[in-house]
Each structure stands twice: as structure tokens, then as C-alpha cells.
N, C-alpha and C positions, 0 to 999 in steps of 0.2 A: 765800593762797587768795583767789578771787576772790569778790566777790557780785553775783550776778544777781537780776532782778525775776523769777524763775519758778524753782520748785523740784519737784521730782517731786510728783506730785499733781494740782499748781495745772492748770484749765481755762482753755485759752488760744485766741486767735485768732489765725491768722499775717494780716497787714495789708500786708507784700509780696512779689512774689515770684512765680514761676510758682504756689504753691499759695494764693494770696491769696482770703482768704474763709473760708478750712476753718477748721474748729475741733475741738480733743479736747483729749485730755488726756497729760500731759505724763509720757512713761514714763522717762522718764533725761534727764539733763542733761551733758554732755562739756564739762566747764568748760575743758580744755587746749584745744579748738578752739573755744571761744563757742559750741557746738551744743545743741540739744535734738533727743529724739527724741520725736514726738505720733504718739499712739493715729490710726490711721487716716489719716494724712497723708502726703504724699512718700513713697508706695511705691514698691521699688525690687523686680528680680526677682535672684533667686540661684538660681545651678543649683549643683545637689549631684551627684555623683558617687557611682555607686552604693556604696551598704552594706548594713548589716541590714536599719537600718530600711526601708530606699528600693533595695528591689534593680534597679530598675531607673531608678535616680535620677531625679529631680526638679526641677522649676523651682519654689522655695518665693516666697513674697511676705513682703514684710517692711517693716519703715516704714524708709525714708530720715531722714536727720537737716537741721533749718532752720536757720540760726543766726539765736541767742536776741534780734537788735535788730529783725527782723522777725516778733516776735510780741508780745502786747500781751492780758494778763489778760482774761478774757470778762466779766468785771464791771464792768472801765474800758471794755471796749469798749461793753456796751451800756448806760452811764450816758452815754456822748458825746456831744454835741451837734452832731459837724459833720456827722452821717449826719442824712437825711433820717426824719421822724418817719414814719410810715404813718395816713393822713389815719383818725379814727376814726368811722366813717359808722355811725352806731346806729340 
């Protein structure tokens, strides 16, 4: 079994990538493919075919998955020092 620096739970930032900059939180991890899945990030759309629920089926929204080398804890991210500080004008 593999170990990653994010586990379901942990509040992450992804750092590259088309979604670079976002942050949530971290709903599943897919260790067989290095992925995670974050709250809010890489939405992807799925049409459903009609059923019960959705008789005249649907396009649902749903989070796409990033893999886990382009994301980086929101706690190491905002301890960092290579990002610019924002000047504190009081």
C-alpha cells in the first residue's frame, strides 16, 4: 500500500495544473492511480439517462480528480515563503 502526503480530510491546494490556485478539501484519494478527489475543484459534467429519479435525465456536475504530486497541504502552503507577503499598510 502506498503512502501519500494527503489523506481524506486534509485541506489542500493544488499548485499545478489547469486548476492551479483552488483549494478544498480532500473527498477520496484513488491510491491505484496517484489521484485525489477535492471538494469543489476539476468539475467535470456527467449526463444521466433517464430514470426515477431524473425522468427526463440530466447533466449532473461532479468533482474531477488531480493527481496527488500537484497538490500541497493549505498549511504548508500558506507558511511558504516563496509567495509574495501582502505589504501590511495600517
Amino acid at each position: 500500500m502506498q503512502k501519500f502526503h494527503v489523506k481524506r480530510g486534509d485541506q489542500v491546494v493544488v499548485i499545478a495544473g489547469a486548476q492551479k490556485g483552488k483549494s478544498g478539501k480532500v473527498l477520496e484519494v484513488l491510491a491505484a492511480k496517484q489521484r485525489a478527489r477535492i471538494e469543489g475543484v476539476a468539475m467535470i459534467k456527467r449526463h444521466l439517462k433517464k430514470s426515477q429519479e431524473h425522468p427526463q435525465g440530466t447533466i449532473a456536475e461532479r468533482e474531477g480528480s488531480v493527481h496527488i504530486s500537484n497538490l500541497m497541504l493549505q498549511s504548508t502552503y500558506d507558511a511558504s515563503t516563496k509567495r509574495k507577503k501582502a505589504p501590511a499598510n495600517a
